[in-house]
N, C-alpha and C positions, 0 to 999 in steps of 0.2 A: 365448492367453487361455484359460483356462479353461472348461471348458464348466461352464455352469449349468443344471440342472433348474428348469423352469417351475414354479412355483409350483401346488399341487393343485388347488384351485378352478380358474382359468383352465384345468386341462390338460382340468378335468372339463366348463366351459362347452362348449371348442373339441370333446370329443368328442361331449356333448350336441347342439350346435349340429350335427358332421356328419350326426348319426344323424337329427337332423329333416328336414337335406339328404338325408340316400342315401331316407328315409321317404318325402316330397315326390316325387324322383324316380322311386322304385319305384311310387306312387301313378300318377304323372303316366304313366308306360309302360302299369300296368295298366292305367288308364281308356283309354286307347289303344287296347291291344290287345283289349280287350273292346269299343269303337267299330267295331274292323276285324274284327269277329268279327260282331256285329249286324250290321255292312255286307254281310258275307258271307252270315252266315244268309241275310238278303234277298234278297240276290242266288240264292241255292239256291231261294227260295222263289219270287221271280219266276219264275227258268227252269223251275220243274213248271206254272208257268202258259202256258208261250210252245208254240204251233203250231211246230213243224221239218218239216211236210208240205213235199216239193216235187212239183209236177206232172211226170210225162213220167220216162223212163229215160234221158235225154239224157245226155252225158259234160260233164263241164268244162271240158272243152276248145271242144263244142259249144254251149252255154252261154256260154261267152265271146267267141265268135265270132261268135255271134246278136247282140250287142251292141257287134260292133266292138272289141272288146278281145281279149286273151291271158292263154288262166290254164297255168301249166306248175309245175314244180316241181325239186329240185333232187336229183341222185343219182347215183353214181358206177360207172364200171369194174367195181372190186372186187363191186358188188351185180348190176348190171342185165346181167354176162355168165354169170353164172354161177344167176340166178335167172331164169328163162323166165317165167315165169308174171308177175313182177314187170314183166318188160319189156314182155310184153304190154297191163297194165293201166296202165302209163305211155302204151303209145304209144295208147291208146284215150283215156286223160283229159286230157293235153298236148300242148297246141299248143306249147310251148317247153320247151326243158330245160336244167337250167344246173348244170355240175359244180359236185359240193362242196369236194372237192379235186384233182382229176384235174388245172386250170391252174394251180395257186399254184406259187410257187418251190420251195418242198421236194419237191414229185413229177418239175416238170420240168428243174431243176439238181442233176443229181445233183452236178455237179464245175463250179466255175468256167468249165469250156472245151467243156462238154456239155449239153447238150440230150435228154431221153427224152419223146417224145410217143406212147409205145406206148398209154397211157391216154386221154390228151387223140385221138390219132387215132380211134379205136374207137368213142367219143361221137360225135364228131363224124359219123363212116360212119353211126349208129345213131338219130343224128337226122334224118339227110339220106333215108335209108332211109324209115324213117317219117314223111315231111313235116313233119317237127319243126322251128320254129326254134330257133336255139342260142346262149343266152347264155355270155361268155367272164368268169370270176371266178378271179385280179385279176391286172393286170400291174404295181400297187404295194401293197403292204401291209407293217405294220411285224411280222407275227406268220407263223406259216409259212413265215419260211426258212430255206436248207438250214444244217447245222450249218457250212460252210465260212464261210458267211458274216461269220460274230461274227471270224476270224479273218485275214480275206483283203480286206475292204472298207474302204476306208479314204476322206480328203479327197481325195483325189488320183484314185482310181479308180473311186470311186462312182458318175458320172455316165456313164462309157462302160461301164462295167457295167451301169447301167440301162437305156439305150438300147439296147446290145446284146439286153439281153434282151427289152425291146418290141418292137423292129423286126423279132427272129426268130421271136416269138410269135403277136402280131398280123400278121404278115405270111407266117404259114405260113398263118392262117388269114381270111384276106382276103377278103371277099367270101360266107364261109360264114356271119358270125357276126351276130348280129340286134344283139347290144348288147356294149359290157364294161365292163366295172366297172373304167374305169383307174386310177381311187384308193381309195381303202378304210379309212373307218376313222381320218380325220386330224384330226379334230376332236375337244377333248376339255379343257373350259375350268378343270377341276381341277390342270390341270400350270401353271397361270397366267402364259401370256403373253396380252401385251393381241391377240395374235390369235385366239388360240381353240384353237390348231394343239396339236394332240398332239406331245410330247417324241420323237419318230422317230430311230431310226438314219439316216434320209433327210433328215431335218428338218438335226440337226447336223451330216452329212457335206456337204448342197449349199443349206440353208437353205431356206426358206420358198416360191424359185423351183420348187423341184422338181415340185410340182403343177403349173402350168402347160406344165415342158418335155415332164411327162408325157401331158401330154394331146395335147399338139404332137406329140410324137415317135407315140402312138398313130394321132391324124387321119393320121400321112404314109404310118403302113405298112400302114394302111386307113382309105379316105377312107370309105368307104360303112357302115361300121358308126356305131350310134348309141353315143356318149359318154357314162358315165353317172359321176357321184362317188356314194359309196353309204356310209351311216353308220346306227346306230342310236342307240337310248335318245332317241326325240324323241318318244314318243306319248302321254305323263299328265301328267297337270295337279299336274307340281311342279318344286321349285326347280327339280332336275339337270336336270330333261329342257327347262325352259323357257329356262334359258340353254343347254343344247345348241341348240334350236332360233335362237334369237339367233346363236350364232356360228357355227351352217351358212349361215345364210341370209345374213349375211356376209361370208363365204366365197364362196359363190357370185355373190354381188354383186362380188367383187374380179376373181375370175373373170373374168367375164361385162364387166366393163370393162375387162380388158385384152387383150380379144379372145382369149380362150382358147374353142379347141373343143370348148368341153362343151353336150351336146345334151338331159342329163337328169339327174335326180337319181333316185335309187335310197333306199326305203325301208324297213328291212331288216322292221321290224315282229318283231322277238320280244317278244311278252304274256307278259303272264302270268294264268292261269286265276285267281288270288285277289285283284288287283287291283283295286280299286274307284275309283280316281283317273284317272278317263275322262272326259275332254271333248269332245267331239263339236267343238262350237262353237271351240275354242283349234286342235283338232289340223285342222280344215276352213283356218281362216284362213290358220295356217302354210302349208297347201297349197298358197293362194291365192297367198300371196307369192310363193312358188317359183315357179306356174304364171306371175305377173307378168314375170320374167324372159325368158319365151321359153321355160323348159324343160319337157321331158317328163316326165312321174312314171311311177315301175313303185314296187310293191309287190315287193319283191326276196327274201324270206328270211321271210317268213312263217310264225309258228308259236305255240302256246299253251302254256307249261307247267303239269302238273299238280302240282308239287313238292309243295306246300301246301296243297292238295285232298284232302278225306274220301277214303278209300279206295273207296265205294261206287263202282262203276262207271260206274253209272245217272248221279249226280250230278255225279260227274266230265264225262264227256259233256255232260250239260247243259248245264252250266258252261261250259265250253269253246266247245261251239256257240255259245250265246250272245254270248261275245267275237268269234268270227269274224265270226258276221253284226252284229251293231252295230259294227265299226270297219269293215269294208269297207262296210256299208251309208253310213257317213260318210263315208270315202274315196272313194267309184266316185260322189260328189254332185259333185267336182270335177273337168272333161269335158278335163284333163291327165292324168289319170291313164291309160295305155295297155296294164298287163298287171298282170298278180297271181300270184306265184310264192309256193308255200308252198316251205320248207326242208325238202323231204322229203314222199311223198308219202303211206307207212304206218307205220303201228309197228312193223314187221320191221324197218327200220333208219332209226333217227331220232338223231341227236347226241345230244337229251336223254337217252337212256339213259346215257349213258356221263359227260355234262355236267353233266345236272339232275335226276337222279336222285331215288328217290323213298328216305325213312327207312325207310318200312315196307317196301320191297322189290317194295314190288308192280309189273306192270307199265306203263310210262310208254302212256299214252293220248291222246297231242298232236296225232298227224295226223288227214286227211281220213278214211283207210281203217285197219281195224285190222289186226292181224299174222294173218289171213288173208286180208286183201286186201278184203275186206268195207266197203263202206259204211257211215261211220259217221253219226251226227249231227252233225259237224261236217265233211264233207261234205254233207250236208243244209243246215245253214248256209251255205255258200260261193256252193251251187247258187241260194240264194235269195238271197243278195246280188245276183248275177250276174245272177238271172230281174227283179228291182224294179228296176235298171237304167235 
């Protein structure tokens, strides 16, 4: 058939017609993003009004201890042996510490038939040392491993792979470890099954069981550590994060019926400094639920970024405090929740540099302490969640 040109009128309607569409939409974005900019403003303009005084020179660690809880943070080998100074104001502010990548699969399988715990050891000596406890992070995860894996893993061998490797992980470290993060990461209701389950190279090699063998196989090659599943994107009052929280808490309820060893949920809490979709009220409830279960809450990976924050330093800061102490001051209201780990504890070395990086170049400002080790205001924040209590 012949192709036919549209008639001029109608061609000039239909691009009329887009132009009022893309018009509409560009409108619709702007008034948006000029709503999330007055939101912001405000928010800059509350925090030059907020108090960050904390009484006393106590640590964080002391501080959270006063309260029956645990505040620690998370950092590696690579930093804490080769920076003194760093390790000293770790073992001063943490009562727990939890590698960032020192246990994942890519550090400790170099090769299907080997095992390297020169990293994972060393932490471990380093917490023990320092009356630290030590969280173990993760013995499943679908991201961090080694490059053999895409190649060597298959329906057939995946399950005695996995086990192999819990029962030699967890069970070197037996009895040292306070918590582990045996799952990581498995929920994620955009890949759409009616479970909620994230699309896994674990998921399609042993199905949807594998989280329960995992936690099985975890409790057998230490009973005495506490169980934790540990996920993010559950803290703002929207669509994505409110059906995450729906199919966690799902999750855990299947769990938890079929007599699976999980003893707590882990909440990784990465903010963000320009977000204004906080709810106190939504993100306490969801707590609630979890705590209704029987399980324990940690605050796992805690951290604020500045991405999309003025450059001003002052403000940044601000900013930032501000989120720490209003979400932990919502979270530490729920008497489950039992530690609070940031993801790093200065800005001498923080993921976000490297992750979330800033356009202007400037340097990223997310932790407690800044990259001289210094106390910041959102250290000040933390201390006063921790002191209202």
């Amino acid at each position: 058939m012949k192709f036919m040109p549209k008639p001029k009128k109608l061609m000039k309607r239909r691009i009329f017609l887009l132009g009022i569409g893309s018009l509409a939409t560009t409108a619709a974005i702007a008034k948006a993003d000029k709503f999330s900019a007055l939101k912001n403003y405000q928010k800059w303009q509350d925090s030059k009004e907020r108090d960050f005084t904390v009484v006393g020179n106590r640590s964080l660690r002391d501080r959270a201890a006063a309260r029956n809880l645990i505040y620690g943070a998370a950092s590696d080998y690579r930093y804490l042996s080769v920076d003194a100074k760093l390790a000293a104001v770790f073992a001063q502010e943490c009562g727990i510490i939890v590698p960032e990548n020192d246990m994942k699969w890519t550090t400790l399988r170099p090769t299907p038939d080997s095992f390297n715990f020169v990293q994972s050891d060393w932490l471990a000596e380093f917490a023990q040392e320092h009356k630290m406890l030590l969280r173990g992070h993760t013995l499943v995860w679908h991201e961090a491993l080694p490059t053999w894996f895409k190649n060597t893993v298959n329906r057939q061998n995946a399950l005695p792979i996995l086990l192999k490797h819990i029962e030699t992980v967890a069970g070197r470290y037996a009895g040292k470890i306070h918590s582990w993060d045996v799952v990581n990461e498995v929920v994620l209701p955009k890949d759409g099954r009616s479970d909620g389950l994230r699309n896994t190279p674990w998921l399609q090699f042993l199905g949807p069981d594998y989280i329960d063998i995992a936690f099985r196989a975890a409790a057998k090659a230490d009973p005495r550590a506490l169980l934790v599943y540990n996920d993010y994107g559950l803290d703002y009052d929207t669509y994505e994060n409110e059906a995450k929280r729906v199919a966690v808490l799902k999750l855990l309820e299947r769990l938890k019926s079929k007599g699976t060893p999980i003893h707590a949920f882990g909440m990784q809490a990465h903010l963000a400094g320009e977000e204004t979709r906080f709810n106190p009220k939504k993100l306490k409830d969801f707590l609630q639920d979890v705590a209704s279960l029987g399980l324990k809450i940690l605050i796992t990976e805690m951290d604020v970024t500045d991405q999309k924050l003025p450059v001003d330093a002052d403000i940044r800061d601000r900013i930032i405090a501000g989120v720490y102490e209003d979400y932990l001051s919502a979270v530490l209201e729920e008497p489950a929740v039992i530690a609070v780990l940031t993801w790093g504890l200065s800005d001498r070395y923080t993921w976000l540099s490297e992750f979330k990086p800033r356009n202007d170049k400037a340097a990223v400002r997310s932790m407690p302490l800044d990259v001289n080790l210094k106390r910041k205001l959102a250290w000040n924040a933390i201390a006063r969640a921790l002191d209202s209590f």
